[in-house]
Structures are given as structure tokens and as C-alpha cells.
N, C-alpha and C positions, 0 to 999 in steps of 0.2 A: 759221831757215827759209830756204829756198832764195830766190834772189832774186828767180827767175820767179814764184814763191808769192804775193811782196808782191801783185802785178799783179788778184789774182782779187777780184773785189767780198765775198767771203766772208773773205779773208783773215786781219780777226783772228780768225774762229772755226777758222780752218785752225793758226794759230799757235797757238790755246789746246788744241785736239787734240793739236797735235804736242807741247805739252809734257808735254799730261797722258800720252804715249805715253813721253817722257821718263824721265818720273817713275817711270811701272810698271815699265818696261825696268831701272833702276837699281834700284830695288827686289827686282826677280826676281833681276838678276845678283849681287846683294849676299848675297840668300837662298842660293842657288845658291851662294857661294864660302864663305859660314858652313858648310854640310851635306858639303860637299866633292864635290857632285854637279857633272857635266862637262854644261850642258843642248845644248855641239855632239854629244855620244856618244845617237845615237837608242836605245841599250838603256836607257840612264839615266832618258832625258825619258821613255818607254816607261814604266816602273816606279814612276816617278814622277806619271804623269798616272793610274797603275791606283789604287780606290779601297784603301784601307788601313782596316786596324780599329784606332781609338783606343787609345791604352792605357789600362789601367784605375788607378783611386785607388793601387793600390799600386804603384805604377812609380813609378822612382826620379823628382825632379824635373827632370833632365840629359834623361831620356830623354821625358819628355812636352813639356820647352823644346823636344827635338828633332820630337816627332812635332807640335806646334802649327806649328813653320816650315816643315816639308814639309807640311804641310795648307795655310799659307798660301802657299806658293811654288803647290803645284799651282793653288790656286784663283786667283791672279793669272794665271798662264797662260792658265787657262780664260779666265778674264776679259780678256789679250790677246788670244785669238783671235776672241774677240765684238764687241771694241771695231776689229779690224784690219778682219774685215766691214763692219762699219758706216761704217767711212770709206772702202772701196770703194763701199759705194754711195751714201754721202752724197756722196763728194767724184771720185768715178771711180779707175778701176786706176791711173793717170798719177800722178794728187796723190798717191793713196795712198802707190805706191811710192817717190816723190818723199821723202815724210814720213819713211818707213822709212831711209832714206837718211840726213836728216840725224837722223834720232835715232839712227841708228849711230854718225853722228860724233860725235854728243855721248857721244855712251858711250866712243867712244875718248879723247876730251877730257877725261875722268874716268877715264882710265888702264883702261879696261877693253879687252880686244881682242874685233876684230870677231866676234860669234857666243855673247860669255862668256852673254848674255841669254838664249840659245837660238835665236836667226833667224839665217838662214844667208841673207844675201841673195845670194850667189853661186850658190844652189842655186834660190832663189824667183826669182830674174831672170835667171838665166844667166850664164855667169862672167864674160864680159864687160861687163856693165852694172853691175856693183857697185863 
């Protein structure tokens, strides 16, 4: 957590946020490099956020492993961009973005590069601010 972060009377719920922000983010990006989907290529995330038809009993078991992780990868997205709301307005755009920031670094810190998750914070804050 950033060290201006400590400072807020909220704090440790801001650092349990940010972790559980952590957690998702390495989770998606994990899903994401299993599938071999790119989530910085918008046609990708695009296709992948479109609803898909399950496959049925007689599909191979490879091929339904695969369609259960891209059901879970899309629905953790969904489910980042509800939890990303919520701490704008739980916490304002400032922490928010703050937060974003360092759970990118920790994803780098887990050998992942900026964006492997799908957030592009160079493009959500402008290129200089990231």
C-alpha cells in the first residue's frame, strides 16, 4: 500500500481492498496466460467478455477445462469492474487510482508485466501518471 494510504483513518480496510484487488488481478492474469488470450488486445477482452454457449456432455474434457476458465476468467472481470466502482466510490478516484497503482506493482513483483491482467493504467490515467 502506498505510504500516503497508511495516513487515512480507513486504512486497514483500504489495504484489505487492495489486496483482495491483488488477488483477482493475479488470478485473471493467470487465467489469461493458461487460455493464451492477450487481455491488453481490446478484440480479445471483447470476445471474451461476449456471452458464449457452454459445451455440452459430449465434449471432450480439455475442451470443457477450457470453456469452465474462460467462463471463470470473463466472470472475474465482470466482477473486477464492480469491485473497481465500488472503491471509487467508497474510497474516491484519488485512492482508487492510487490502489490500481500499487496492485500493478505487485503484479509486476510476480513477474507479470504491466497490463498482462487487462488494466492499462496508462490509458485509464494518462501516460504520464502511471
Amino acid at each position: 500500500m502506498s505510504p500516503h494510504l497508511h495516513h487515512r483513518p480507513d486504512a486497514l480496510w483500504v489495504a484489505q481492498i487492495e489486496k483482495l484487488c491483488e488477488e483477482l488481478n493475479l488470478r485473471i492474469a493467470r487465467l489469461a496466460l493458461m487460455l493464451g488470450v492477450s487481455l491488453d488486445d481490446e478484440a480479445q477482452l471483447a470476445r471474451l467478455l461476449a456471452p458464449v454457449a457452454r459445451p455440452d456432455g459430449h465434449d471432450r474434457p480439455s475442451e470443457r477445462h477450457e470453456a469452465d476458465a474462460r467462463t471463470e476468467l470473463r466472470g472475474l472481470l465482470l466482477l473486477r469492474g464492480e469491485l473497481e466502482k465500488r472503491c471509487v466510490d467508497e474510497f474516491g478516484p484519488v485512492t482508487a487510482g492510487e490502489m490500481l497503482i500499487d496492485v500493478e506493482a505487485a503484479m509486476v513483483r510476480h513477474g507479470f508485466t504491466p497490463g498482462a491482467d487487462g488494466l492499462d493504467l496508462q490509458r485509464l490515467f494518462g501516460s504520464a501518471s502511471a
